[in-house]
C-alpha positions in Angstrom: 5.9 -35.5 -4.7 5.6 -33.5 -7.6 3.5 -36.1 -9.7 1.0 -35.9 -6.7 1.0 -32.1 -6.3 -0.1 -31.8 -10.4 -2.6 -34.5 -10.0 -4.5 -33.7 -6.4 -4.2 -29.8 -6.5 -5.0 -29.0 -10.3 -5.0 -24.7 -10.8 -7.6 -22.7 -12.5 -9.4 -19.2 -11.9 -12.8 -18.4 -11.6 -14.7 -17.6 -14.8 -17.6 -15.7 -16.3 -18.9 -18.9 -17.7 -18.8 -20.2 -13.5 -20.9 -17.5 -12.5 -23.6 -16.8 -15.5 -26.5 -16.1 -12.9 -24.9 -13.5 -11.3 -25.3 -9.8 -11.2 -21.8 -9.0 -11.2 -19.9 -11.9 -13.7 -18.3 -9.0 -15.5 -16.0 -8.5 -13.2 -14.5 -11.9 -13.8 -12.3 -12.8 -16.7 -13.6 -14.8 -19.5 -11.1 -17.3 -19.7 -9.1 -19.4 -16.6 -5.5 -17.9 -16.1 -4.0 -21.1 -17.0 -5.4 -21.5 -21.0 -4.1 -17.9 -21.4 -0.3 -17.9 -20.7 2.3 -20.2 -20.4 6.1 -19.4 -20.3 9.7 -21.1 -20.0 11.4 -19.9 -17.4 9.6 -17.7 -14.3 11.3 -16.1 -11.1 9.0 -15.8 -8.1 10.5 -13.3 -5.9 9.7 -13.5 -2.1 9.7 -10.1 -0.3 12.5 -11.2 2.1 15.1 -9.1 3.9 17.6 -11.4 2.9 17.6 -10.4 -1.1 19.5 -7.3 0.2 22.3 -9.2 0.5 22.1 -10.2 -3.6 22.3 -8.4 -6.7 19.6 -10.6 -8.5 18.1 -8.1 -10.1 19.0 -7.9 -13.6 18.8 -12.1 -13.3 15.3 -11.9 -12.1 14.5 -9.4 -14.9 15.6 -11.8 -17.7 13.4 -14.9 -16.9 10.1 -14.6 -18.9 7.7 -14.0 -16.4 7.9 -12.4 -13.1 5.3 -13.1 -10.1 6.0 -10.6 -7.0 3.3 -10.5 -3.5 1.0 -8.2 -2.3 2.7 -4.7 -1.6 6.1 -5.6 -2.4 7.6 -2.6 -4.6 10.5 -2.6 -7.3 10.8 1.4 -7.3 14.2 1.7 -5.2 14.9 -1.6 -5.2 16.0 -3.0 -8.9 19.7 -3.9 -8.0 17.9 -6.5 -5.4 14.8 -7.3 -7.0 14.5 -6.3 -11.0 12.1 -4.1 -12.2 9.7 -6.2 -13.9 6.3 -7.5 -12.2 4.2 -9.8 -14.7 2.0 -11.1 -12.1 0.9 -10.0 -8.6 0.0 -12.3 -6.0 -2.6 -10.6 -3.6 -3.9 -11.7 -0.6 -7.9 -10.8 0.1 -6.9 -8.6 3.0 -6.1 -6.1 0.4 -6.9 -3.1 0.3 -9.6 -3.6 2.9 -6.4 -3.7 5.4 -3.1 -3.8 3.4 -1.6 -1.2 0.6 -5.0 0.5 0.6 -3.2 4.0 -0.7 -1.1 2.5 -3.5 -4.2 0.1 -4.8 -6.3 2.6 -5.2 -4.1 4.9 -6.3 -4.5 6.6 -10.3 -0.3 7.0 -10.1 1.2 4.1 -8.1 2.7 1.4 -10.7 2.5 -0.8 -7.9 -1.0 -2.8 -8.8 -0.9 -1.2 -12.3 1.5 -3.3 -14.2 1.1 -7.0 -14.2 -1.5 -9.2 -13.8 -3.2 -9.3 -10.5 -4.0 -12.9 -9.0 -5.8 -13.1 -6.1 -5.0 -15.8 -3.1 -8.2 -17.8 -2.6 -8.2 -19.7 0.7 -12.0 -20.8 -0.2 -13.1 -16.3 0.6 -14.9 -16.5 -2.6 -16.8 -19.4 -3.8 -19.1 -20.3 -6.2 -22.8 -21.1 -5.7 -25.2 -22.0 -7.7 -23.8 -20.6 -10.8 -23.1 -17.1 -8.7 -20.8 -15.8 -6.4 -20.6 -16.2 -2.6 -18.5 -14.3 -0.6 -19.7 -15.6 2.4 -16.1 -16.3 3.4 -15.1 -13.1 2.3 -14.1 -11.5 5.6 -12.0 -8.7 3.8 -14.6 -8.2 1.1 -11.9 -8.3 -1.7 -14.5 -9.1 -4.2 -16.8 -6.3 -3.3 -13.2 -3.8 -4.1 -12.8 -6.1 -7.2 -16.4 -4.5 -7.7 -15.1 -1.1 -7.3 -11.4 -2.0 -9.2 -13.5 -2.7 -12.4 -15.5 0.3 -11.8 -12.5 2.8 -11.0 -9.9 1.4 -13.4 -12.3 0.5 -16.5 -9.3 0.5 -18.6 -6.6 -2.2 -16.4 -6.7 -5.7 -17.1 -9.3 -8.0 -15.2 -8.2 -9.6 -11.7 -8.2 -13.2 -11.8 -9.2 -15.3 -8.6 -7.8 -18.6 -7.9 -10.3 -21.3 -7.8 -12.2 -22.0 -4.4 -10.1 -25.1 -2.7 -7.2 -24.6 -4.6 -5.2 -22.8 -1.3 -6.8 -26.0 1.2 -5.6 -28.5 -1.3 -1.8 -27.0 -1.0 -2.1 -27.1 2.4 -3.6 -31.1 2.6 -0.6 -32.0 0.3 1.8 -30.0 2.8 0.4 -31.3 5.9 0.4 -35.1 4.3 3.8 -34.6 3.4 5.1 -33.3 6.9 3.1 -36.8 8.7 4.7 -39.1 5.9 8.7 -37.5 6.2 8.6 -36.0 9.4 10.8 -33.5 8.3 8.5 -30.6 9.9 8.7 -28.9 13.1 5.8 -30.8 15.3 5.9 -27.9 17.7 4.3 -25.4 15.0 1.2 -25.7 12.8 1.3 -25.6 9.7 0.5 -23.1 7.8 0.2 -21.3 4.1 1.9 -17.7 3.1 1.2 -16.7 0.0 4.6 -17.9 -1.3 3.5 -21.5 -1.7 0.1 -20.4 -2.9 2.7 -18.6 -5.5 4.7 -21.6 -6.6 2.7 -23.9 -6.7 0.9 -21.6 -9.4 3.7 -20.8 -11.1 4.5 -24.9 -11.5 1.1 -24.6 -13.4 2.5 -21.8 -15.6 6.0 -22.1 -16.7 8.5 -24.9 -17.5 11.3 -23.9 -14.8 10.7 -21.4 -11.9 13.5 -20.1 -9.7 12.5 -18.9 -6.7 14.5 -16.1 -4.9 15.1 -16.3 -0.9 11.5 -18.2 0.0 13.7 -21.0 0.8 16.4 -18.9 3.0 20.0 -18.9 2.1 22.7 -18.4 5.0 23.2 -14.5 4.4 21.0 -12.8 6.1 21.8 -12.7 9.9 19.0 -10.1 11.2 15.7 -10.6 12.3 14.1 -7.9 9.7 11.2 -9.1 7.8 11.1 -7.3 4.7 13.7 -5.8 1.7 11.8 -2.8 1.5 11.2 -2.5 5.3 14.1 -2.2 7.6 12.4 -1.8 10.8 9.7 -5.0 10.4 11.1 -7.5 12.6 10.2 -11.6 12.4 8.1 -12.4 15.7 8.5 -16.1 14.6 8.9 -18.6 11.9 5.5 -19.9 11.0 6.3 -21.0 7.6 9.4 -23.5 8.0 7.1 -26.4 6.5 6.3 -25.1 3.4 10.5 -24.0 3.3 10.8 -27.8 4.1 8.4 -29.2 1.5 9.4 -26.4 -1.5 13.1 -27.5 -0.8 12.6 -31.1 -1.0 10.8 -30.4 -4.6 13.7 -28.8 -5.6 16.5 -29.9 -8.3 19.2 -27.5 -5.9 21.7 -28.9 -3.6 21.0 -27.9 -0.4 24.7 -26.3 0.0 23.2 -23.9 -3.2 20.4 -22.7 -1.6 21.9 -21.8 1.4 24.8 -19.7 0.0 22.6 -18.4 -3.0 19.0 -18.2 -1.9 17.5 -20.0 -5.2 15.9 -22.7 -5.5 15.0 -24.2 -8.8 11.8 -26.0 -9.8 10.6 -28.4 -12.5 7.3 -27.7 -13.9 4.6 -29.7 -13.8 4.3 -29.5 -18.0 8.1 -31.2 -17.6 7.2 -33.7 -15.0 6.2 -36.9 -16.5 4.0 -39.1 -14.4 
C-alpha cells in the first residue's frame, strides 16, 4: 500500500517557474514545498473532540514539525494540543467562508505562525503556463492575491499541486473495492486530514498522527476540541480512518486506547 501511494500520488506545490505567463506568479513560491524542508519525526494533529481526553501536548510539541487544519487554535488549548504550529493545512473555503476574522486579522497568531499549505482538490490549476481558477469556487487564490498584498512581510502560501487531492482519493477508493474493508453504504470521501498525511509522508521520516484515527475515549457526539457545542451529524470519513489505519505500524488495541497512529515515511519505505 504504501509503495503504491509514493509512486501513483507523488507531492509537489505550485511554482513561479509553472506559471511564468502570468500576471500574478509572485504570489507563488519559488521553489515546491517538498525541495525545501524535510524532517524526522512530524505530529499531525486532527481537530477532534476526543484529544480532550489526552494530555499530548508537550509530546506533540517535541516532534520536529507540527502540521495543524484550517481554524484549529492552540491558544487555550496546549495541555491537549501543544503550542507549536509549523504548517497549516487550509482548505480553499477560507476565508471566503471559514476563519475570515482571524485570517485577516494583523493580531491573531492563528495564520501567522507556520507555513500555510493550501488543500487543492484541482480549485486551482494551471494552464498554459498561467493560472486558472476556474475551479475556484471560494476564490482562495484571488485572497492569496490580497494575503500577499496585506501581509508583504509573512511567508508565501504554498498550494498543493492540481490532482494531487483526486489522486488520494483514487488510491482510497481502489483500496476500499480491493479489501472491502469500507462501509458500502457511504461514499467516499476526502477531509483534509488525509490530504494532511499523506503530505506529511512526503515530508518527514515518521509521522504520528493524534486522534484522526479515533481511540475508544471519547464517548460524545462533539465535533471539535475547541468547540463544545459542534455536534457530528455523521461519519463521512470512516474510509480514509480505514485506509490510514491499515498503513499504520500500531496495533489496533493502541490506537484505540491512545488515539496515535504511527506512520512510516515514504523516504523509509523501500520499494
Amino acid at each position: 500500500m504504501s509503495c503504491k501511494l509514493k509512486r501513483k500520488v507523488p507531492f509537489s506545490t505550485i511554482t513561479r517557474k509553472q506559471a511564468p505567463q502570468d500576471k500574478n506568479k509572485d504570489v507563488l513560491p519559488e521553489e515546491s514545498l517538498e525541495k525545501l524542508v524535510h524532517f524526522n519525526s512530524c505530529a499531525v494533529v486532527s481537530s477532534s473532540h476526543a484529544l480532550r481526553f489526552h494530555s499530548y501536548g508537550q509530546e506533540i510539541d517535541s516532534h520536529d514539525a507540527v502540521l495543524r487544519f484550517n481554524c484549529a487554535p492552540t491558544h487555550k488549548f496546549e495541555q491537549f494540543v501543544g503550542n507549536r504550529t509549523d504548517f497549516r493545512l487550509m482548505n480553499t473555503k477560507i476565508p471566503h467562508v471559514f476563519c475570515t476574522e482571524e485570517f485577516w486579522s494583523e493580531n491573531s497568531t492563528m495564520f501567522r505562525h507556520g507555513t500555510l499549505v493550501v488543500r487543492n482538490m484541482n480549485g486551482i490549476n494551471l494552464e498554459r503556463q498561467k493560472i486558472s481558477t476556474k475551479g475556484d469556487k471560494f476564490h482562495c487564490f484571488d485572497n492569496l492575491i490580497k494575503y500577499r498584498k496585506t501581509f508583504p512581510k509573512r511567508a508565501l502560501p504554498f498550494i498543493q499541486r492540481p490532482q494531487f487531492g483526486n489522486g488520494v482519493l483514487a488510491e482510497l477508493v481502489e483500496f476500499c473495492k480491493s479489501t472491502k474493508m469500507c462501509d458500502t453504504k457511504i461514499r467516499p470521501s476526502l477531509s483534509s486530514g488525509i490530504l494532511g498525511v499523506v503530505m506529511m509522508m512526503h515530508l518527514c521520516d515518521w509521522i504520528y498522527v493524534y486522534e484522526l484515527v479515533p481511540s475508544n475515549r471519547d464517548d460524545t457526539r462533539l465535533m471539535y476540541y475547541f468547540n463544545e457545542e459542534k455536534q457530528h451529524s455523521w461519519h463521512p470519513y470512516s474510509h480514509e480512518r480505514v485506509y490510514i489505519k491499515t498503513l499504520s505500524l500500531t496495533p489496533e488495541k493502541e490506537i484505540e486506547d491512545t488515539g496515535v497512529v504511527v506512520l512510516k515515511g515514504f523516504s523509509h519505505t523501500k520499494c
